[in-house]
VEXLOMAR-388314 format. One record per residue (C-alpha): residue number from 0; x, y, z. Coordinates in pm, whole numbers. Each point is the difference from the previous one (the first is absolute). Last residue first. Layout:
! VEXLOMAR-388314
{site NUM,{X,Y,Z}},
...
//
This chain:
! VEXLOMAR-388314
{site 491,{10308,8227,10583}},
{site 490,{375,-70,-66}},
{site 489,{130,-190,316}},
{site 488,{-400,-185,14}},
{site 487,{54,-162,-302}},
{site 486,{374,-74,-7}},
{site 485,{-110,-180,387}},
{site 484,{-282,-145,-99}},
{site 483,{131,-147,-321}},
{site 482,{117,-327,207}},
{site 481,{-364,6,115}},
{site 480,{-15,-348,259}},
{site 479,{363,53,131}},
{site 478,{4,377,26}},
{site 477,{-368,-1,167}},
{site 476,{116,-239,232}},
{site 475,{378,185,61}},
{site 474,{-241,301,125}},
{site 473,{-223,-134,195}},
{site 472,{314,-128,209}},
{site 471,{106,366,45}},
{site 470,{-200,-10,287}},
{site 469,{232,-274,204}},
{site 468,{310,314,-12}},
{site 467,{239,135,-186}},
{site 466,{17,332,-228}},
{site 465,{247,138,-157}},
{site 464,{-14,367,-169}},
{site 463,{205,82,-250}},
{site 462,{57,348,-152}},
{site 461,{103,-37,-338}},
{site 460,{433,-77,-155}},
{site 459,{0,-233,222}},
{site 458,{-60,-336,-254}},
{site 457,{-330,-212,22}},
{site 456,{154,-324,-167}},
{site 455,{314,-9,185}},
{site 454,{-233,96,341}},
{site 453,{-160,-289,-23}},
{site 452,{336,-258,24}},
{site 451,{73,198,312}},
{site 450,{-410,-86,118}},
{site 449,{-12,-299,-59}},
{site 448,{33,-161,356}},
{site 447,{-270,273,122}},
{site 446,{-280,-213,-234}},
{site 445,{-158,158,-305}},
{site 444,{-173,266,-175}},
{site 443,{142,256,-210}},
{site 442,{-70,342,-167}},
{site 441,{89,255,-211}},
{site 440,{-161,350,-47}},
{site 439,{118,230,-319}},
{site 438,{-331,150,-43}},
{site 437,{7,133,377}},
{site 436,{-203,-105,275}},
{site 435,{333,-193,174}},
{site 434,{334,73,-160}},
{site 433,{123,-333,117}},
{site 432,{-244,-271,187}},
{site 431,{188,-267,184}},
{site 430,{-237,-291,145}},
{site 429,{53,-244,308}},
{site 428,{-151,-337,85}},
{site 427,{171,-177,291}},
{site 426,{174,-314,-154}},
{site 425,{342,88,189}},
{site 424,{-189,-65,302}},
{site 423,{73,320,314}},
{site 422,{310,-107,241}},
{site 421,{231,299,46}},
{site 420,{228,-163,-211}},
{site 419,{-307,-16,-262}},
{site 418,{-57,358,30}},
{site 417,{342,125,-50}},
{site 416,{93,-210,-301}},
{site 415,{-374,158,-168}},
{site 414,{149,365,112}},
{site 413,{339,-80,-134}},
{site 412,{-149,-84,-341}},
{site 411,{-240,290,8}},
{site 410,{278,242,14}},
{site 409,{15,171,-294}},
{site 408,{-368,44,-44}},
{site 407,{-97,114,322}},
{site 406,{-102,353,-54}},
{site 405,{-268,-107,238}},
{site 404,{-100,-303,201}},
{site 403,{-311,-92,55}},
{site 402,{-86,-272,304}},
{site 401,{-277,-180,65}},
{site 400,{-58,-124,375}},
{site 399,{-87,-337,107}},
{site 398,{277,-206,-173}},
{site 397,{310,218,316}},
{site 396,{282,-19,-233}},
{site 395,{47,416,60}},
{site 394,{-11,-63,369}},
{site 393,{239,-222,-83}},
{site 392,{219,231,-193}},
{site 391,{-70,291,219}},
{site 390,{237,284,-225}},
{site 389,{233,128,110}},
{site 388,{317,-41,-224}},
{site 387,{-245,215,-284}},
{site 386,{48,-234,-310}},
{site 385,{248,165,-239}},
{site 384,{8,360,-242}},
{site 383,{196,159,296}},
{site 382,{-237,233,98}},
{site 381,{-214,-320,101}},
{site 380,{-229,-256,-262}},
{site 379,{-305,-164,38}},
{site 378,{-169,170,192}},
{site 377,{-280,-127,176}},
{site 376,{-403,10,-34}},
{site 375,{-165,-234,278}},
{site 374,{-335,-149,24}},
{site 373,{-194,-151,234}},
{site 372,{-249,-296,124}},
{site 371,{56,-193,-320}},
{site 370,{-127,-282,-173}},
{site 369,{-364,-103,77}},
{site 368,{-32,375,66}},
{site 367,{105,121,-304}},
{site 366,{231,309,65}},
{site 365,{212,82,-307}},
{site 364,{-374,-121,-223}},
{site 363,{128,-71,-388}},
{site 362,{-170,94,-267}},
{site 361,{335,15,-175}},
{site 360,{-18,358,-92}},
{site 359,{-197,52,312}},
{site 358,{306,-109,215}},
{site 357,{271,194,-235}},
{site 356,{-211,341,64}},
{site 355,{17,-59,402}},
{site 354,{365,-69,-2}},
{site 353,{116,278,-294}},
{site 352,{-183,232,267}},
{site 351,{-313,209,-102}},
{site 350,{77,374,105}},
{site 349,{-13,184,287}},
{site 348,{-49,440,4}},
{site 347,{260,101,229}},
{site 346,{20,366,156}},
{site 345,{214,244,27}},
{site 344,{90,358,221}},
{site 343,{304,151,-43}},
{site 342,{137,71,367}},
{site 341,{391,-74,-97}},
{site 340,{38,-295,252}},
{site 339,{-371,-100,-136}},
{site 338,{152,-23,-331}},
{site 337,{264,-232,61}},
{site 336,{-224,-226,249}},
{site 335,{-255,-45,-288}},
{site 334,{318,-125,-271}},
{site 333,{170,-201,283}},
{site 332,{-340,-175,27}},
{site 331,{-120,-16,-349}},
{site 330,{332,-255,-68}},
{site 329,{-229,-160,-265}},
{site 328,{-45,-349,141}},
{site 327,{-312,5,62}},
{site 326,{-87,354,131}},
{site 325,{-25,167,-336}},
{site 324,{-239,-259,-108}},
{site 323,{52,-153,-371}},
{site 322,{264,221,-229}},
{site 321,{84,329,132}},
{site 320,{-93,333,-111}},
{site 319,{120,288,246}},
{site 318,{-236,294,-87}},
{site 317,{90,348,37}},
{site 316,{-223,300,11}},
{site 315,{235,294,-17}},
{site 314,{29,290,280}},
{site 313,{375,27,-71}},
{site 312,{62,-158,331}},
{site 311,{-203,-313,-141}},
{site 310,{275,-16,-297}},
{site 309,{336,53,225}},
{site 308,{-182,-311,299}},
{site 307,{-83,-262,-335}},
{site 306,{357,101,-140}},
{site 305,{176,-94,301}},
{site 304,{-220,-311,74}},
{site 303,{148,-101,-305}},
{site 302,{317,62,-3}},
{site 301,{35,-173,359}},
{site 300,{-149,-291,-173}},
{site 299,{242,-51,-235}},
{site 298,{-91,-14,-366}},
{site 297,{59,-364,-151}},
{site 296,{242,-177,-230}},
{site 295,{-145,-347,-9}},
{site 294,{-5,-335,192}},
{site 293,{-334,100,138}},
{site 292,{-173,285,-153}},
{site 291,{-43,378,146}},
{site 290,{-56,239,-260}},
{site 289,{-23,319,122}},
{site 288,{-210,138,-401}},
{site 287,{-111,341,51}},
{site 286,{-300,122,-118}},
{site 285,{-96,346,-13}},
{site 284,{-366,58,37}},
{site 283,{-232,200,-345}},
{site 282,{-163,-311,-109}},
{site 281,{-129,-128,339}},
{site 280,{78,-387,57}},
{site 279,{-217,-234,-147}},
{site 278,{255,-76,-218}},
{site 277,{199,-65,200}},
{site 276,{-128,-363,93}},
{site 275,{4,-110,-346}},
{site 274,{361,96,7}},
{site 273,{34,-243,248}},
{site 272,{180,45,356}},
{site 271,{282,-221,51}},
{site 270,{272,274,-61}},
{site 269,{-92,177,301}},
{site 268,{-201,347,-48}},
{site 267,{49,371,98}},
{site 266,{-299,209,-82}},
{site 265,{-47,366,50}},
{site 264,{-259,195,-34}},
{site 263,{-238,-214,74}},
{site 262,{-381,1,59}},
{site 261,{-70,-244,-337}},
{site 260,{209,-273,194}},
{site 259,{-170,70,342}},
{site 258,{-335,-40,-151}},
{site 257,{95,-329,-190}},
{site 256,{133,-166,312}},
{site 255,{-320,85,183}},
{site 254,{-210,-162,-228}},
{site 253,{251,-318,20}},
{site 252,{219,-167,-233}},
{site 251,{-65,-309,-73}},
{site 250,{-124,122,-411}},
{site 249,{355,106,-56}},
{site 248,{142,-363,4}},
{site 247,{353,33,111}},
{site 246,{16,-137,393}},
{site 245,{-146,272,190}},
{site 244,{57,345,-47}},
{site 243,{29,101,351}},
{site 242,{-1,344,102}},
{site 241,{228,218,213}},
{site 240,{-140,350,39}},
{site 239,{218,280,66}},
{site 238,{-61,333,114}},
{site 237,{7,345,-121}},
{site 236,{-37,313,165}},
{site 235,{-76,376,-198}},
{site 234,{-35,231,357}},
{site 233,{-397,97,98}},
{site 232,{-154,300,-134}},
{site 231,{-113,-104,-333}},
{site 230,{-116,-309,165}},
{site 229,{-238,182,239}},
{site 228,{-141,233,-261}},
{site 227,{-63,-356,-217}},
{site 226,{-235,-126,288}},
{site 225,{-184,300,21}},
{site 224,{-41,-7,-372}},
{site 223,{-169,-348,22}},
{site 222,{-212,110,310}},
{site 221,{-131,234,-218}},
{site 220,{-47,-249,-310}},
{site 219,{-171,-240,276}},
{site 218,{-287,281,87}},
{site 217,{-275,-204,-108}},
{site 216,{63,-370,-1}},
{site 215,{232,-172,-331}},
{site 214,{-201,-285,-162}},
{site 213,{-29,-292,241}},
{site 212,{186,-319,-136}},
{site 211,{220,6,276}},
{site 210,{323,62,70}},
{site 209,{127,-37,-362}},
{site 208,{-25,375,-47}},
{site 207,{115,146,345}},
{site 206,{328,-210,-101}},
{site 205,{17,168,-304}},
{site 204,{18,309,172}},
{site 203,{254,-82,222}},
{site 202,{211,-94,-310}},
{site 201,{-118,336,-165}},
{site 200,{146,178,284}},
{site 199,{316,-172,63}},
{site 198,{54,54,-405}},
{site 197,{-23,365,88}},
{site 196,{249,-25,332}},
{site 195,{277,-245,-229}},
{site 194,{45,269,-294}},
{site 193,{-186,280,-170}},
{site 192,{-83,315,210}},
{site 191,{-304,-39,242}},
{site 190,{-243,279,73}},
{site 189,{-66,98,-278}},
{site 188,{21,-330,-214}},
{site 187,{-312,-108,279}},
{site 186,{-171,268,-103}},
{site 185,{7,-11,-350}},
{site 184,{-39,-429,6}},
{site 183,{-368,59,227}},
{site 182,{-266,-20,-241}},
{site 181,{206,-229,-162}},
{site 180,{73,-244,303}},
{site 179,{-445,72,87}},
{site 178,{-89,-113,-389}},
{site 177,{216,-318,54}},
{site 176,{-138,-124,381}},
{site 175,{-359,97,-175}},
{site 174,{66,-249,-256}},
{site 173,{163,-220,209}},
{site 172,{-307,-75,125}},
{site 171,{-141,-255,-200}},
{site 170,{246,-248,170}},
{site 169,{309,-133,-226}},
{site 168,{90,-364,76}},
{site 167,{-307,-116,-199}},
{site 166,{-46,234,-320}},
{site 165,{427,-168,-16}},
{site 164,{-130,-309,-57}},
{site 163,{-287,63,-225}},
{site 162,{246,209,-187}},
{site 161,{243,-315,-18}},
{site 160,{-292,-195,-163}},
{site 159,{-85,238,-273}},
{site 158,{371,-24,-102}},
{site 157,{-29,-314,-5}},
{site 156,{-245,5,-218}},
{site 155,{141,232,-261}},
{site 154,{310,-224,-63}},
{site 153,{247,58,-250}},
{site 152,{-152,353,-96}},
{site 151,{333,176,198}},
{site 150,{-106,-199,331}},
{site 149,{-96,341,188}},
{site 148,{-152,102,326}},
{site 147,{-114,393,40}},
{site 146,{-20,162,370}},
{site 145,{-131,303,25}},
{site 144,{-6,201,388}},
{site 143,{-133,366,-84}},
{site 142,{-237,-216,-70}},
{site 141,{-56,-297,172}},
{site 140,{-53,-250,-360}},
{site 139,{146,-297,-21}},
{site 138,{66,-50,-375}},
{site 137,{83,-258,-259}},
{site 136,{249,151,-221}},
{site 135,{-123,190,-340}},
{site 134,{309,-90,-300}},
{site 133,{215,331,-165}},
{site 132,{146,-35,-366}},
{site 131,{-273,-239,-130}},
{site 130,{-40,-76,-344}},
{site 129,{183,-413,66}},
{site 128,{-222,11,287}},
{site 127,{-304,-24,-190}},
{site 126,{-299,-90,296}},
{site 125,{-90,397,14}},
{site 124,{237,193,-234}},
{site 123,{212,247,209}},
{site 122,{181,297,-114}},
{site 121,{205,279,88}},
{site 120,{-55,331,-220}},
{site 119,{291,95,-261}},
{site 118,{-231,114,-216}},
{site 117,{170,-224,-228}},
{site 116,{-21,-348,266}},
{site 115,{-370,107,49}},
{site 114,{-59,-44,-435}},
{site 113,{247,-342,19}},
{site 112,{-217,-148,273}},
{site 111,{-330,56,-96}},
{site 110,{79,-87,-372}},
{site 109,{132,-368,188}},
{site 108,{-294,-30,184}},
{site 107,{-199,64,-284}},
{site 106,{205,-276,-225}},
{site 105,{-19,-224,261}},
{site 104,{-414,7,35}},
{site 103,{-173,9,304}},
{site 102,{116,321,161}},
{site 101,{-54,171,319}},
{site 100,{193,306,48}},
{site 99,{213,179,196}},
{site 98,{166,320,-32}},
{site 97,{234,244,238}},
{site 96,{59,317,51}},
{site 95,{-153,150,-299}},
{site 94,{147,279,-162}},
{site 93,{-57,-93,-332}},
{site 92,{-229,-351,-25}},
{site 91,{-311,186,-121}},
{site 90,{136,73,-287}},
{site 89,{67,-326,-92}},
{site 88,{-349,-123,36}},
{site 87,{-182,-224,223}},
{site 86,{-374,-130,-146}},
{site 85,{-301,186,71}},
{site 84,{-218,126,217}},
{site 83,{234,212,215}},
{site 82,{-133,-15,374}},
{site 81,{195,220,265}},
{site 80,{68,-198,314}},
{site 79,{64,209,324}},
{site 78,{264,-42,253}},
{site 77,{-4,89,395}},
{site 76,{-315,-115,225}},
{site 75,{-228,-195,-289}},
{site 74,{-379,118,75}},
{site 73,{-40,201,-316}},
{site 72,{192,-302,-225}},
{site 71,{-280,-224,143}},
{site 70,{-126,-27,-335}},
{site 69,{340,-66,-128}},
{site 68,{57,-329,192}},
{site 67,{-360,-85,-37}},
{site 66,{82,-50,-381}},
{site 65,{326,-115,54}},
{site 64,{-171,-290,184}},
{site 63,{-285,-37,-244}},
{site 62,{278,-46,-324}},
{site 61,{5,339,-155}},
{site 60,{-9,18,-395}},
{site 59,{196,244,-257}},
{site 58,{296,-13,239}},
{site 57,{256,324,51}},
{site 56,{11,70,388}},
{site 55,{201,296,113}},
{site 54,{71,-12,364}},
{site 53,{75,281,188}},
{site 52,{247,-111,271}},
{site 51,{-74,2,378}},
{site 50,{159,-328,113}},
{site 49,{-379,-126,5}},
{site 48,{-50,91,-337}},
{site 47,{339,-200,-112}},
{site 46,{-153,-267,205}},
{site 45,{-363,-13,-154}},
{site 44,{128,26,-343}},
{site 43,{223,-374,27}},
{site 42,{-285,-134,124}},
{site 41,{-239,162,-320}},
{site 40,{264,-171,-205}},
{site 39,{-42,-329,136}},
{site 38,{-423,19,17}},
{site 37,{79,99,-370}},
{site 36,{-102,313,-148}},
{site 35,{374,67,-223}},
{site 34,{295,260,20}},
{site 33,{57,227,280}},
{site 32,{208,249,9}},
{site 31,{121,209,311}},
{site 30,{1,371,50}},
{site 29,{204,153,301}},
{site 28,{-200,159,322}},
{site 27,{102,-221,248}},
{site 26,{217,-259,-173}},
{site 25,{318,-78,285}},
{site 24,{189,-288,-186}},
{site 23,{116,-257,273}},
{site 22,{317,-186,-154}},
{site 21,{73,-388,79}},
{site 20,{264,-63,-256}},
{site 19,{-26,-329,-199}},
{site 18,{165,-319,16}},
{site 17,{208,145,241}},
{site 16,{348,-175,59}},
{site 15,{179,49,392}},
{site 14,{65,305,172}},
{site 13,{350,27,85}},
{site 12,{63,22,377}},
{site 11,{99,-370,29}},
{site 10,{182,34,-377}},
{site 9,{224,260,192}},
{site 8,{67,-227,312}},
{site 7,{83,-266,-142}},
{site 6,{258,169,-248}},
{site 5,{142,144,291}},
{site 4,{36,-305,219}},
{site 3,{197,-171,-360}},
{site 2,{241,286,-11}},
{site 1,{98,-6,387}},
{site 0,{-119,212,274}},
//
């Protein structure tokens, strides 16, 4: 691995800049301050109760929600409030765990500050954030399950809005899914020691979880243990999953991508794959950069499929990251039939091809029908770094059928030669997309007879896809009516 492959793959596992760090402060039993009898403040009261803290409320005056807040103080399940009828004091700061309060003038905000700042209490002015040490996310509340959003005080709002989100992909019953995994955590460390059979456990049982949205029926936990009894006893085996990353943007891959990259013990990724992409990986999996780039110093396959076979054997969880589909073009098949020889088992999770993701980039249909009756994705370049000698060249010329080539950008002037010797119109419309989905896309529109001049002004240096065909011809319109189309659209 050389210098520059290490550094990527360091800052891939580093975690990137927190505006703030998402902590989870357990309160039961601890005293709280609260300052003020505003609605606000009387919010802010209700979830330190709720968290189990007893809270301390200084105010002279209640607004009518604190009011009934307190009154129902007898029916609250875990904190209490304790009523002080006048304003905060210092003393009452010491030993706090935390303080907020409510202020409407600076200069009170500010005493507020400096006196919990002393006591060496954490702090939190409502609606001041220049007196605030710690900020309250928007929460989804499943407890045990908690799930706080937070914008650092830039936007509230949104915040709100990504909880609303998130209250929708998470069914009521997790809840119950959560109190059952910690009712059951002692046993199931019991029975299984730390390592690949535990984590098999927990993945199973997340998979119980998002099922359904049924809470957990009676007798699951038992079946649960029974379940972890048989993995204790069976041998540690890994396996290898080969999953498609897609073209670059994170948000293409799929659900199933995500889950296999946060399963992983190890991963070992090409050189195409974006770091936005791993970092949805799982914190804690080695990754190891195999870069395999055209017209650059690559690992050889053998080496890989070597290391994917010694890592499974170990029992690990490996995951072979490859840019697009694994079985486009990504030499999946002499990577399946290595590890079947040696009985590890694997699986392929598919990813969103560069061909598929370049087509809705340019809102362009591969197969419309008053166009095309197929299409075809071909290589663009052999082991040699040059055209493939077999390729169908009039098959290939053939105006019904659109045709993508990949990793095609140092050859697109012989393919264009090839095609009009083999009889197709040098004004056929054709596009080259480099880097597609990424920030750095380029793109051009045109006719197959400019396509070497093209390819001066797109460069090699990205992944370059080529397309030709009648349905690119959409395409060169919207080019030629919106000259800024094309810058627009490449950095949207």
């Amino acid at each position: 691995m050389n210098l520059l492959q290490q550094q990527r793959n360091e800052a891939s596992a580093r975690m990137t800049a927190l505006a703030k760090l998402p902590v989870f402060w357990a309160l039961e039993g601890k005293r709280a301050i609260v300052a003020g009898g505003s609605d606000a403040a009387a919010w802010k009261a209700e979830l330190l109760a709720a968290c189990g803290a007893e809270v301390h409320v200084y105010a002279e005056e209640l607004s009518g929600t604190f009011e009934r807040l307190v009154e129902r103080d007898a029916e609250h399940p875990q904190g209490r409030f304790v009523r002080h009828f006048d304003g905060w004091n210092t003393e009452a700061l010491e030993g706090a765990a935390l303080a907020v309060a409510d202020c409407d003038e600076q200069g009170e905000a500010e005493a507020f500050f400096n006196a919990a700042c002393t006591a060496g209490v954490p702090v939190n002015v409502i609606d001041k954030p220049t007196f605030c040490q710690f900020q309250f996310g928007s929460i989804v509340n499943r407890s045990p399950v908690v799930v706080s959003i937070s914008t650092d005080g830039a936007a509230p709002i949104l915040a709100q809005a990504i909880r609303r989100r998130i209250e929708t992909l998470l069914p009521a019953s997790l809840k119950n899914w959560a109190e059952l995994a910690q009712s059951l955590r002692e046993r199931v460390n019991e029975r299984l020691a730390p390592g690949p059979q535990r984590r098999a456990f927990w993945e199973r049982f997340v998979d119980c979880v998002f099922a359904s949205s049924n809470a957990p029926e009676e007798g699951a936990g038992g079946v649960l243990l029974s379940d972890a009894e048989r993995l204790a006893e069976a041998p540690a085996t890994g396996r290898v999953t080969l999953v498609g990353a897609g073209p670059g943007d994170a948000e293409l891959l799929t659900l199933k991508a995500v889950r296999a990259l946060q399963a992983a013990d190890i991963i070992l990724f090409d050189d195409l794959v974006s770091d936005e992409v791993l970092e949805l990986a799982r914190r804690e999996a080695k990754r190891m950069l195999v870069g395999k780039r055209g017209g650059r110093v690559s690992c050889r396959q053998e080496d890989i499929n070597d290391m994917m076979a010694k890592f499974a054997k170990a029992g690990k969880r490996v995951v072979r990251l490859k840019s697009g589909d694994p079985m486009i073009f990504g030499r999946a098949g002499e990577e399946i039939a290595c590890l079947e020889r040696q009985g590890i088992p694997v699986d392929v999770v598919p990813g969103i091809t560069s061909a598929s993701a370049m087509a809705s980039r340019l809102g362009v249909s591969l197969t419309h029908r008053d166009h095309a009756q197929g299409v075809r994705f071909v290589t663009g370049h052999s082991r040699k770094g040059t055209l493939p000698d077999n390729l169908d060249w009039n098959g290939l010329a053939d105006p019904r059928t659109t045709t993508i080539y990949y990793m095609a950008g140092r050859t697109a002037g012989e393919i264009a030669t090839k095609l009009v010797e083999a009889g197709m119109t040098p004004a056929m419309p054709a596009v080259i997309v480099s880097a597609v989905s990424r920030p750095n896309e380029k793109r051009w529109t045109g006719s197959l007879r400019d396509m070497t001049a093209a390819m001066t002004e797109i460069g090699v240096d990205e992944p370059v896809l080529i397309g030709i065909g009648e349905v690119f011809g959409k395409a060169i319109l919207v080019a030629n009516t919106d000259p800024l189309s094309e810058q627009l659209a490449a950095s949207a």
